[in-house]
N, C-alpha and C positions, 0 to 999 in steps of 0.2 A: 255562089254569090254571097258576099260577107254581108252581112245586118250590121248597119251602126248603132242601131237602136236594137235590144231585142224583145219588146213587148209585143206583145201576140196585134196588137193594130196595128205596128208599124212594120212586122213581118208580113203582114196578109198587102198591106197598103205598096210593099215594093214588091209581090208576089204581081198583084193587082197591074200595077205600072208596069213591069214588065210584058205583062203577056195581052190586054186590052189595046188593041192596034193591029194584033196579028188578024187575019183574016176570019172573019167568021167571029170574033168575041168581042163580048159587049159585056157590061154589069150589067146585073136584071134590077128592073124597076118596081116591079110588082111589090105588095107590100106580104107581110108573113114566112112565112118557111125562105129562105134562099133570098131576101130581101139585101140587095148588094152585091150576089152571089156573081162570082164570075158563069159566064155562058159561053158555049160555042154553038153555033147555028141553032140558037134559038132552046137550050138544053142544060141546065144548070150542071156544073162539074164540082165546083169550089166555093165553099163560101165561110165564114168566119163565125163562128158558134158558140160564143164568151171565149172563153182563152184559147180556142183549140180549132184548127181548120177542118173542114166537113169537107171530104171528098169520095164522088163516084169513082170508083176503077173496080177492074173486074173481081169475082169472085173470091178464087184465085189469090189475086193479089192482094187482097185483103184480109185473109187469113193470114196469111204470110204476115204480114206487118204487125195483126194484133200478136200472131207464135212467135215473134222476133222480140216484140213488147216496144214496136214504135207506135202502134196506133190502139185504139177502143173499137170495141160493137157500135154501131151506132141504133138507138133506137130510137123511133121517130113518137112512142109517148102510146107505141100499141102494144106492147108485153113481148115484142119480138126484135130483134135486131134484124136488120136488112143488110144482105149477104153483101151488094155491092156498094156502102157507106162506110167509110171507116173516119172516126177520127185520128188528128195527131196532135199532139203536145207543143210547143215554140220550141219549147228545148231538147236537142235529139236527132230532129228530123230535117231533112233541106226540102222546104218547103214550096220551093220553086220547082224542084223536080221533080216530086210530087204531083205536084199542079198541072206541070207538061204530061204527066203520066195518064192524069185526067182526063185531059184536054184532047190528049188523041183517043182516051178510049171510046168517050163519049163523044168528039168529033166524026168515028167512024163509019 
């Protein structure tokens, strides 16, 4: 999907539009951590973290992303990075694919 704009709001905001409608996802309302965040059945996957998108996907595949050098550890502010969080950058990464990578792992 080409980005007309590539600011990290208005990549997450056509991330967003695209994939809100499919079954099962919704933004989350709650206020704090994942506030905005894309959900599938009720399960945060995606969500926008100053400039950089926050996503669940497996183990695995998030090693991979940070050894490739598309994504970060993500650490939630406890001295540890969390194995299935990874960030990614605006620039680099197709964010949308990503997002469907999410979306089914934590959909499943």
């Amino acid at each position: 999907m080409p980005f007309s704009d590539s600011s990290p709001q208005a990549r997450y905001r056509q991330v967003s539009d695209a994939l809100v409608g499919l079954p099962g996802v919704t933004v989350a309302s709650k206020k704090g951590f994942g506030e905005g965040g894309l959900m599938v059945a009720g399960k945060l996957f995606a969500t926008l973290r100053g400039e950089e998108m926050l996503l669940k996907l497996p183990a695995a595949r998030v090693a991979a992303l940070i050894a490739d050098g598309s994504g970060s550890a993500f650490d939630a502010g406890k001295g540890k990075a969390m194995k299935e969080w990874v960030t990614v950058q605006a620039t680099g990464a197709d964010w949308l694919a990503l997002a469907r990578e999410a979306m089914a792992f934590v959909g499943r």
